[in-house]
MMTF fields as JSON, N, C-alpha, C and O atoms, coordinates in Angstrom:
{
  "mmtfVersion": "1.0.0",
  "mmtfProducer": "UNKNOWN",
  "numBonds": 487,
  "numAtoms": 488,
  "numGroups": 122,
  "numChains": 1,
  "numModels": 1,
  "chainsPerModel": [1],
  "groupsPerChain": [122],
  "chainIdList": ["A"],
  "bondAtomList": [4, 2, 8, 6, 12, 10, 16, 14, 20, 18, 24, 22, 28, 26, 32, 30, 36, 34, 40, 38, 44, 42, 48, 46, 52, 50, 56, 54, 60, 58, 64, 62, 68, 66, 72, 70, 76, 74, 80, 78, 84, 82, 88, 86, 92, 90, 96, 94, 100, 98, 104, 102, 108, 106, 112, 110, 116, 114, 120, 118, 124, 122, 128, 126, 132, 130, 136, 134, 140, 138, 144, 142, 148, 146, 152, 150, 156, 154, 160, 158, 164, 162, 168, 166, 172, 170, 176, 174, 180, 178, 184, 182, 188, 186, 192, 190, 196, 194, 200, 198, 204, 202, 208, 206, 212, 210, 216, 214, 220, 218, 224, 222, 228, 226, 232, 230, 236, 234, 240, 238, 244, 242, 248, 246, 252, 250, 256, 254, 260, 258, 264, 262, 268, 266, 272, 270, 276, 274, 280, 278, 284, 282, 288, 286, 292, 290, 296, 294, 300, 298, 304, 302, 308, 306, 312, 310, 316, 314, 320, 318, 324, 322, 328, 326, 332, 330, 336, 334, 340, 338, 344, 342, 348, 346, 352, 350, 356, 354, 360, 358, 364, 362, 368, 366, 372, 370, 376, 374, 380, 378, 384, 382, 388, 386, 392, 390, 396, 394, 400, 398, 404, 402, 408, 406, 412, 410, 416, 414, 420, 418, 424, 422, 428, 426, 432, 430, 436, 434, 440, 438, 444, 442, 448, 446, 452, 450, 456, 454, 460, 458, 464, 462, 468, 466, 472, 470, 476, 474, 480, 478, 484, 482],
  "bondOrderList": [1, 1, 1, 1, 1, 1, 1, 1, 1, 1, 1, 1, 1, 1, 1, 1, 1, 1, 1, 1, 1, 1, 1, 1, 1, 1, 1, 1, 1, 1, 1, 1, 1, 1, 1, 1, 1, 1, 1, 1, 1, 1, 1, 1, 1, 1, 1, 1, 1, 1, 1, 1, 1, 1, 1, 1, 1, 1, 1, 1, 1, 1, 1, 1, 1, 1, 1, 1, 1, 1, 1, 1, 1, 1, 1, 1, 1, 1, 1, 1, 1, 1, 1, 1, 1, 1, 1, 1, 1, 1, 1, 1, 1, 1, 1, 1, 1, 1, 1, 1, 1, 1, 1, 1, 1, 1, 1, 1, 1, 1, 1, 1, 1, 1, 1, 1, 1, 1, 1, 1, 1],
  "groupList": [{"groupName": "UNK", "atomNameList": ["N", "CA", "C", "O"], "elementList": ["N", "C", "C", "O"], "formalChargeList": [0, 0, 0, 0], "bondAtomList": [1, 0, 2, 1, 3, 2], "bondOrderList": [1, 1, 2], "singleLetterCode": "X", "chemCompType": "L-PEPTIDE LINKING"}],
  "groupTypeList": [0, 0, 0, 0, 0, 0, 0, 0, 0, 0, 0, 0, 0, 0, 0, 0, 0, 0, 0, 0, 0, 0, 0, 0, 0, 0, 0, 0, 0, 0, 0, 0, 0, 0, 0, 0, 0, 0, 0, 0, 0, 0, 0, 0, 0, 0, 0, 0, 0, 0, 0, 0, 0, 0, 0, 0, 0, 0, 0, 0, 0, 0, 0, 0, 0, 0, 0, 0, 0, 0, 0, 0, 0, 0, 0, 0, 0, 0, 0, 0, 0, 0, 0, 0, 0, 0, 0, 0, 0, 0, 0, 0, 0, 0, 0, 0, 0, 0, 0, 0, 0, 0, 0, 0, 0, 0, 0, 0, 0, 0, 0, 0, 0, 0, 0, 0, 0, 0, 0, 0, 0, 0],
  "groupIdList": [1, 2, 3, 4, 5, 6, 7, 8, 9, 10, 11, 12, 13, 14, 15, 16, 17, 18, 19, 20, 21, 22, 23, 24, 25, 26, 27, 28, 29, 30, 31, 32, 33, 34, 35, 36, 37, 38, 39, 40, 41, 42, 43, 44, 45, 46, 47, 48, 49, 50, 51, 52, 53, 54, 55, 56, 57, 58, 59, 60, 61, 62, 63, 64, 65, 66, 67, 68, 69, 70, 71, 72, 73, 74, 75, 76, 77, 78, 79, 80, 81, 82, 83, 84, 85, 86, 87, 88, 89, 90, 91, 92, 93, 94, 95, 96, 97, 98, 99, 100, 101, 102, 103, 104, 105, 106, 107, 108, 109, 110, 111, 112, 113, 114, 115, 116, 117, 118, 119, 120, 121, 122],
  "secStructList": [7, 7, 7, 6, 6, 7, 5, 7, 1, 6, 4, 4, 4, 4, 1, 5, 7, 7, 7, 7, 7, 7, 1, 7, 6, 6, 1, 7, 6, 6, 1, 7, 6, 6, 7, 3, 3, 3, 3, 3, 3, 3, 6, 6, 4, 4, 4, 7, 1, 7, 1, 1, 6, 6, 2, 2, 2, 2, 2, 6, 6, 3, 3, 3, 3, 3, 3, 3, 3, 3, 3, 7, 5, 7, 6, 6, 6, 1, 7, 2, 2, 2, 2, 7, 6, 6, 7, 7, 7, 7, 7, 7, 2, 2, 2, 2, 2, 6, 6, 1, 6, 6, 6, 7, 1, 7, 7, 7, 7, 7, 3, 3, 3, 3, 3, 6, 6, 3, 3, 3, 3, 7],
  "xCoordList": [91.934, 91.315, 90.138, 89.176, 90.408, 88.89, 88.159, 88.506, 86.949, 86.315, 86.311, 86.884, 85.435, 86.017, 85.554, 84.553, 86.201, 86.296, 86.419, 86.563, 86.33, 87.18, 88.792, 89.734, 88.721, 90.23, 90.759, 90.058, 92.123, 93.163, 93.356, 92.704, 94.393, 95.424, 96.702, 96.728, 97.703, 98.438, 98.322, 97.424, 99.265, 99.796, 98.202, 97.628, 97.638, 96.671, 94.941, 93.862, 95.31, 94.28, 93.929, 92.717, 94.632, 94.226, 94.277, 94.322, 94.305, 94.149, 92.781, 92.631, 91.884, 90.655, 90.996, 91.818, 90.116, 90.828, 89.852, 88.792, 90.649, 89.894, 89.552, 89.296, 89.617, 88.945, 87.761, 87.11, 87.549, 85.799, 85.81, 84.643, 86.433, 86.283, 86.691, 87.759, 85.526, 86.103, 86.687, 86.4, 87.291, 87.631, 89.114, 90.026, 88.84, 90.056, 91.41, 91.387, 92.254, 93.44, 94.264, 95.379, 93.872, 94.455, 93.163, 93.561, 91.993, 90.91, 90.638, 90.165, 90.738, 90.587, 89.42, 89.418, 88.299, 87.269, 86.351, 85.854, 86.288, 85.8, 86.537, 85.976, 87.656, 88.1, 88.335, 88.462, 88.399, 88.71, 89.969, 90.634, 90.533, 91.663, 92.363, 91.519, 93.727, 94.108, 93.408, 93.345, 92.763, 91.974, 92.472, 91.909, 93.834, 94.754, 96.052, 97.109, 95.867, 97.48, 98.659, 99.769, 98.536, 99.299, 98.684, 97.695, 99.554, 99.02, 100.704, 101.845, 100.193, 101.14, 100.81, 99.854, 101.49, 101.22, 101.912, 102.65, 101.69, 102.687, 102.165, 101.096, 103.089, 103.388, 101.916, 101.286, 101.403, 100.684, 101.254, 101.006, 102.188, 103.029, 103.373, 102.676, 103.747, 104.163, 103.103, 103.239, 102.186, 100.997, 99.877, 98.915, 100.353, 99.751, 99.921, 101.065, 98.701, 99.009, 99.835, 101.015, 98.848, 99.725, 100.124, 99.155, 100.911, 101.813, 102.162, 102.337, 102.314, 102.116, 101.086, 100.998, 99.996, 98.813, 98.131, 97.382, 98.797, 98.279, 99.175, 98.85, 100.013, 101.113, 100.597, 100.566, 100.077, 99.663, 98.421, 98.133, 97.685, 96.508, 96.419, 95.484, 97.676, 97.64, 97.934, 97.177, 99.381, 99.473, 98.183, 97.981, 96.881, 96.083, 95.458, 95.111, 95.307, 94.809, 95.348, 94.669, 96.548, 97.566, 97.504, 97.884, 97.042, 97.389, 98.89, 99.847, 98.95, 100.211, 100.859, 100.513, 101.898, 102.974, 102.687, 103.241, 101.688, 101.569, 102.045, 102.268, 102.5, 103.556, 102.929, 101.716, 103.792, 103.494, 104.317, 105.032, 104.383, 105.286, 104.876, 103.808, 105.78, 105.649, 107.11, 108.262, 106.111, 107.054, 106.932, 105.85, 108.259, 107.9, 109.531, 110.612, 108.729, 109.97, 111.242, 110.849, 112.301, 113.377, 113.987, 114.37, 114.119, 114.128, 115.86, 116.203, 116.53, 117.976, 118.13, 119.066, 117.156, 117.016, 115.815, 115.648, 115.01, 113.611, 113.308, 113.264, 112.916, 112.285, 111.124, 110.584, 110.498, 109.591, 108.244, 107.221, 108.561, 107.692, 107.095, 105.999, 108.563, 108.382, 107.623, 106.833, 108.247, 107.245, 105.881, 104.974, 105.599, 103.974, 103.684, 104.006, 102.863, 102.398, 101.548, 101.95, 100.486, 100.257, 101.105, 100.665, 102.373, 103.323, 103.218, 103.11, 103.255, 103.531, 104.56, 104.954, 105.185, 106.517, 107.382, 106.8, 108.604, 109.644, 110.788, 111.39, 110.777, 111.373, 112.753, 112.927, 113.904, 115.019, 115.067, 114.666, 115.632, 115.35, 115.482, 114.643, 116.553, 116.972, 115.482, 114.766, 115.388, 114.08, 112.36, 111.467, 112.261, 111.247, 111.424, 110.549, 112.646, 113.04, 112.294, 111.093, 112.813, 113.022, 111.091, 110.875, 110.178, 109.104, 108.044, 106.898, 108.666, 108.194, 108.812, 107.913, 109.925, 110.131, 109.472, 109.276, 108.742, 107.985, 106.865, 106.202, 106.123, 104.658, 104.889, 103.931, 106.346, 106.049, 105.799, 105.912, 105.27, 104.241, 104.769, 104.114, 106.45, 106.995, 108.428, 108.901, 109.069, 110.514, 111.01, 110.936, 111.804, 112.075, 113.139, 114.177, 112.42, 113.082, 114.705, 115.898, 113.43, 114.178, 114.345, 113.321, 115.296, 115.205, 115.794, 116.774, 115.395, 115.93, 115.687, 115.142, 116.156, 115.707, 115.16, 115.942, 113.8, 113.223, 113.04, 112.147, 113.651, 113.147, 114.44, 115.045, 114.702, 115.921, 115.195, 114.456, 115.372, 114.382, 113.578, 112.644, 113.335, 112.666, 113.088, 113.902, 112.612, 112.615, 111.795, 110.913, 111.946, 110.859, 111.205, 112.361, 110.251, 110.878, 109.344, 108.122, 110.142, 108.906, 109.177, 108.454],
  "yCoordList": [106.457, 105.548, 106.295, 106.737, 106.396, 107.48, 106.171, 105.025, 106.739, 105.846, 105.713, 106.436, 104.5, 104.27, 105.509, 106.18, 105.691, 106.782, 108.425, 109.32, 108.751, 109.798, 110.196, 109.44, 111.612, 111.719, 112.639, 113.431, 112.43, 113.114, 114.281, 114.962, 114.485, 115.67, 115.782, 114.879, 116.556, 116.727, 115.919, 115.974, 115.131, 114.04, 113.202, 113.148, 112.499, 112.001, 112.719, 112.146, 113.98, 114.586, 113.891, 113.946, 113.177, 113.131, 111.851, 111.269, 110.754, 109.458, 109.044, 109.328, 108.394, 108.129, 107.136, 106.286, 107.208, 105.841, 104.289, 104.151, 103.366, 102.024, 101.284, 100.088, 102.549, 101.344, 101.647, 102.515, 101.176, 100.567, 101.113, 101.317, 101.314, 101.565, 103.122, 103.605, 103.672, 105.327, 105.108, 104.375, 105.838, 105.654, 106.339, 106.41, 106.755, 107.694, 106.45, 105.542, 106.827, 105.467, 105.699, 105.179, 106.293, 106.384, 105.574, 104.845, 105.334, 104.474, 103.486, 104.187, 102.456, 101.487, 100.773, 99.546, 101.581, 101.032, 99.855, 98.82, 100.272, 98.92, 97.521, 96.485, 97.586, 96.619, 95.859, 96.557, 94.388, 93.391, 93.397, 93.674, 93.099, 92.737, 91.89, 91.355, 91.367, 91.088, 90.342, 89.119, 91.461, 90.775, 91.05, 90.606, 92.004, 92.574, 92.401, 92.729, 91.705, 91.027, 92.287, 92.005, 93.28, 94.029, 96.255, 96.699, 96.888, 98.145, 98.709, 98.544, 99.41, 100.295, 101.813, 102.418, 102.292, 103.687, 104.888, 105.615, 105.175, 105.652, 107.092, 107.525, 107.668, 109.42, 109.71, 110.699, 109.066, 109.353, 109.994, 111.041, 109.002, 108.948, 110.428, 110.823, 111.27, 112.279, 113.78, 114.925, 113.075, 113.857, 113.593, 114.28, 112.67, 112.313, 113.355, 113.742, 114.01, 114.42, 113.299, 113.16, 112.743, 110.977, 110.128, 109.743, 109.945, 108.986, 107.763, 106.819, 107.683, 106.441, 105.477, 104.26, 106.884, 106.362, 105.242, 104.277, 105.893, 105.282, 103.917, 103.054, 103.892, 102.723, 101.672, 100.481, 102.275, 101.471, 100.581, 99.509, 101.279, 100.901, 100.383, 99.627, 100.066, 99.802, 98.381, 97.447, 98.201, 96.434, 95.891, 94.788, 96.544, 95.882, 95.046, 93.873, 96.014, 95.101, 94.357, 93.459, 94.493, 93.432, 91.982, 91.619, 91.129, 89.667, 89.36, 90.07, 88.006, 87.861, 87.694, 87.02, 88.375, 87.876, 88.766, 88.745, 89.451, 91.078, 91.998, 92.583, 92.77, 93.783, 95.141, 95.328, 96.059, 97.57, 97.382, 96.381, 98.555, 99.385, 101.06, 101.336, 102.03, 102.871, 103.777, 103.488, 105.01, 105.552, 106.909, 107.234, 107.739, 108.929, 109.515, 108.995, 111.218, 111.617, 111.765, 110.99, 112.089, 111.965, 113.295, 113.906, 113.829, 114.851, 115.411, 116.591, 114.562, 114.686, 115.202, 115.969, 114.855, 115.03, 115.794, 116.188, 116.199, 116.684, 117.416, 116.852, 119.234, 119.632, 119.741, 120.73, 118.556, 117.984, 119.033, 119.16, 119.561, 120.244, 121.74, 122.28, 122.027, 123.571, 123.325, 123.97, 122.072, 120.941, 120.981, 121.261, 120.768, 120.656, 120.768, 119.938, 122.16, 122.562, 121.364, 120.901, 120.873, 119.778, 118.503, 117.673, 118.822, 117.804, 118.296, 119.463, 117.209, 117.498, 117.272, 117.633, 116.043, 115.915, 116.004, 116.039, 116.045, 115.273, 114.246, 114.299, 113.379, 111.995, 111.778, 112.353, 110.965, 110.851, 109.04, 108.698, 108.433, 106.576, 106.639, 105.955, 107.458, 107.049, 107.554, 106.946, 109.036, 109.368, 108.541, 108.607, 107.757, 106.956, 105.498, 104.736, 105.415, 104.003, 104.508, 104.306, 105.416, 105.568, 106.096, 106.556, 106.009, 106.379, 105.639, 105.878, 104.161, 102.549, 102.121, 101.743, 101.923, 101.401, 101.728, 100.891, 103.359, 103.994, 103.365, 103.574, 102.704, 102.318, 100.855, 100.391, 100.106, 98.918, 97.933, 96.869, 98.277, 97.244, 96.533, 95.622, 97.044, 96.487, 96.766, 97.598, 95.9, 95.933, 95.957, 95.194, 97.283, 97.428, 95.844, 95.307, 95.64, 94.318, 95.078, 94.869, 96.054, 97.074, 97.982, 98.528, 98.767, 100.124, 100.248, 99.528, 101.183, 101.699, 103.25, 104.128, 103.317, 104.694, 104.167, 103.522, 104.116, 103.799, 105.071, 105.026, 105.849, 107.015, 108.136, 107.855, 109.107, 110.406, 111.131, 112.034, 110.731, 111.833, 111.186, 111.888, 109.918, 109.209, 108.014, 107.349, 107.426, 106.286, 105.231, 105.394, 104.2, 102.798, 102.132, 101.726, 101.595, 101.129, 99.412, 99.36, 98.705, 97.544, 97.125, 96.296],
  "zCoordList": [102.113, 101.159, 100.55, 101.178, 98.87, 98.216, 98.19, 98.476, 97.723, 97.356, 95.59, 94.775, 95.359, 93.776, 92.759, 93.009, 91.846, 90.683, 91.196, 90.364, 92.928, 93.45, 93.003, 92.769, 92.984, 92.49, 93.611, 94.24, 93.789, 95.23, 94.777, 93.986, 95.391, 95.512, 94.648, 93.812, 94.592, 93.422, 92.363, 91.523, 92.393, 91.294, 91.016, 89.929, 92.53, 92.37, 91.644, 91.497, 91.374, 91.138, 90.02, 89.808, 89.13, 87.249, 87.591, 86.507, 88.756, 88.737, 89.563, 90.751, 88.84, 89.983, 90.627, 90.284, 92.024, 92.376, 92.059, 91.448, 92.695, 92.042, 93.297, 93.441, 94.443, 96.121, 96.302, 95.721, 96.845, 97.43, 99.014, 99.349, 99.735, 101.528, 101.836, 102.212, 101.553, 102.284, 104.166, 105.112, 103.981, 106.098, 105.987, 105.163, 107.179, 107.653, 108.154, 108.985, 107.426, 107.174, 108.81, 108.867, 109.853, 111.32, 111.692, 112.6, 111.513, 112.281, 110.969, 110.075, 110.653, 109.875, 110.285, 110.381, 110.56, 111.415, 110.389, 110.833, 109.064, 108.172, 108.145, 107.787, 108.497, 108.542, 109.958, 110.964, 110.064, 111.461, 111.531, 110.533, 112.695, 112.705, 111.902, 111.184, 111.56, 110.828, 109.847, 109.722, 108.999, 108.01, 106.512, 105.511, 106.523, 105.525, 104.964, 105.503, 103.513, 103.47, 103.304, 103.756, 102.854, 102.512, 102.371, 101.788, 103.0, 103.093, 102.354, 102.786, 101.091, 100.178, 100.682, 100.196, 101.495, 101.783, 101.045, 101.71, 99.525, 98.744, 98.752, 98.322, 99.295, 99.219, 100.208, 99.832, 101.243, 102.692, 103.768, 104.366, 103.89, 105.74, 105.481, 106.416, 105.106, 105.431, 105.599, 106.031, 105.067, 105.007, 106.798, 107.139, 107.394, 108.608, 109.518, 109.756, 110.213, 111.839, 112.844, 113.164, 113.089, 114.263, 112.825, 112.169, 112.52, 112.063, 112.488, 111.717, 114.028, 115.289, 115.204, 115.039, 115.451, 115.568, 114.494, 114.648, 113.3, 111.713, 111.434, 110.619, 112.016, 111.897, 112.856, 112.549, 114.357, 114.867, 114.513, 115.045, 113.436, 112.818, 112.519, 112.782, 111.2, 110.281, 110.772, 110.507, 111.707, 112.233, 112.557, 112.048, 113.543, 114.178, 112.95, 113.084, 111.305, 110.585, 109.78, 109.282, 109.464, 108.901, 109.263, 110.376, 108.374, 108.819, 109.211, 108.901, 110.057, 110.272, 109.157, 108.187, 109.316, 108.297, 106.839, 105.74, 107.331, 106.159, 105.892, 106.952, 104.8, 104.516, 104.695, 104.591, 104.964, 105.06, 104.017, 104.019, 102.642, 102.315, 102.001, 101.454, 102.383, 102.832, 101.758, 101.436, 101.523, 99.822, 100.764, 101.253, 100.99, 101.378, 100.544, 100.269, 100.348, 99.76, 100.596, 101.468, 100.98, 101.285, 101.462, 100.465, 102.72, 102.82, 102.561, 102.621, 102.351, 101.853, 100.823, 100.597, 99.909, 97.95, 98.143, 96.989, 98.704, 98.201, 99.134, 100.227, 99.097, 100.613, 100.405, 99.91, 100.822, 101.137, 101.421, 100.748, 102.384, 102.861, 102.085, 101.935, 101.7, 100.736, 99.361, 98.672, 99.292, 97.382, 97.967, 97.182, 99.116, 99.167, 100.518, 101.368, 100.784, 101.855, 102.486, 103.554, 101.938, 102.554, 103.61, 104.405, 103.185, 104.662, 105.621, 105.996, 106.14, 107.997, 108.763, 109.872, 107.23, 108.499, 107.334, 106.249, 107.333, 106.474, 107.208, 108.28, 106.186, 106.62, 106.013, 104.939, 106.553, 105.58, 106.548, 107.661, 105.629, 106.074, 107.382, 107.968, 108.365, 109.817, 110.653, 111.449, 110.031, 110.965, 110.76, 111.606, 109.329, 109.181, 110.0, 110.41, 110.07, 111.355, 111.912, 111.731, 112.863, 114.228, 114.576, 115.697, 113.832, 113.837, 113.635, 114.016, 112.651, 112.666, 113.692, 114.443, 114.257, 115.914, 116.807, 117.688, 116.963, 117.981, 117.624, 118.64, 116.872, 116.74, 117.635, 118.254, 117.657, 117.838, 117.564, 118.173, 116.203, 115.374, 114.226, 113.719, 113.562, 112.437, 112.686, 113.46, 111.87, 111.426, 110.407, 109.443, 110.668, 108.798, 108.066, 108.453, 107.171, 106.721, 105.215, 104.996, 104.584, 103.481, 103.35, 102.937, 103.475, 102.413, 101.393, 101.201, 100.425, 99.141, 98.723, 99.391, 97.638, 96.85, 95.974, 95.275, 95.554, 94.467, 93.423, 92.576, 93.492, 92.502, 93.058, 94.092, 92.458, 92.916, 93.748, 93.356, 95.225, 96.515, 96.866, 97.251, 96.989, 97.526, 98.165, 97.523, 99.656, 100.005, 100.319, 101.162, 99.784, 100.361, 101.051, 100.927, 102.319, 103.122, 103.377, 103.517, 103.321, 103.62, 105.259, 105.811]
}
């Protein structure tokens, strides 16, 4: 999470951002427990050291009945990793299951391809 009018990394470099809460998105320490209706994690998850850890986070602050969605490229269509040294992992839908089941904390309700090399998963 930048803080407001900070700009990211690749793509995000030429977009500032429009949040307000700097904090490391594996410790969500500004925020209470479920005090969060919804966390869009678009083109992150793959950029994580603990990935677990950040998922597990992310439920503690999710209100009940709050959505994750989660955009990672697709390592079937996209090598991921060689496109951008910055990854840590690469994902294809079975191995992003099997990595939201290990947190415990969600069930995939969707997947799709929202884009050629990419998957979303809520």
């Amino acid at each position: 999470i930048r803080p407001n009018g900070d700009y990211g990394v690749g793509y995000n470099s030429l977009i500032p951002s429009g949040g307000e809460v700097a904090c490391d998105v594996v410790e969500l320490t500004p925020f209470a427990d479920k005090s969060v209706d919804a966390i869009l994690a678009k083109h992150l998850t793959e950029h994580l050291i603990r990935p677990i850890q950040a998922l597990r986070e992310w439920g503690r602050v999710l209100k009940d009945g709050g959505r994750l969605g989660i955009l990672v490229p697709d390592w079937r269509y996209c090598e991921a990793i060689s496109c951008d040294p910055s990854n840590t992992a690469a994902y294809t839908p079975d191995s992003l299951k099997d990595i939201i089941a290990a947190s415990g904390c969600f069930k995939v309700t969707r997947t799709e391809s929202v884009e050629p090399g990419y998957v979303f998963m809520v």
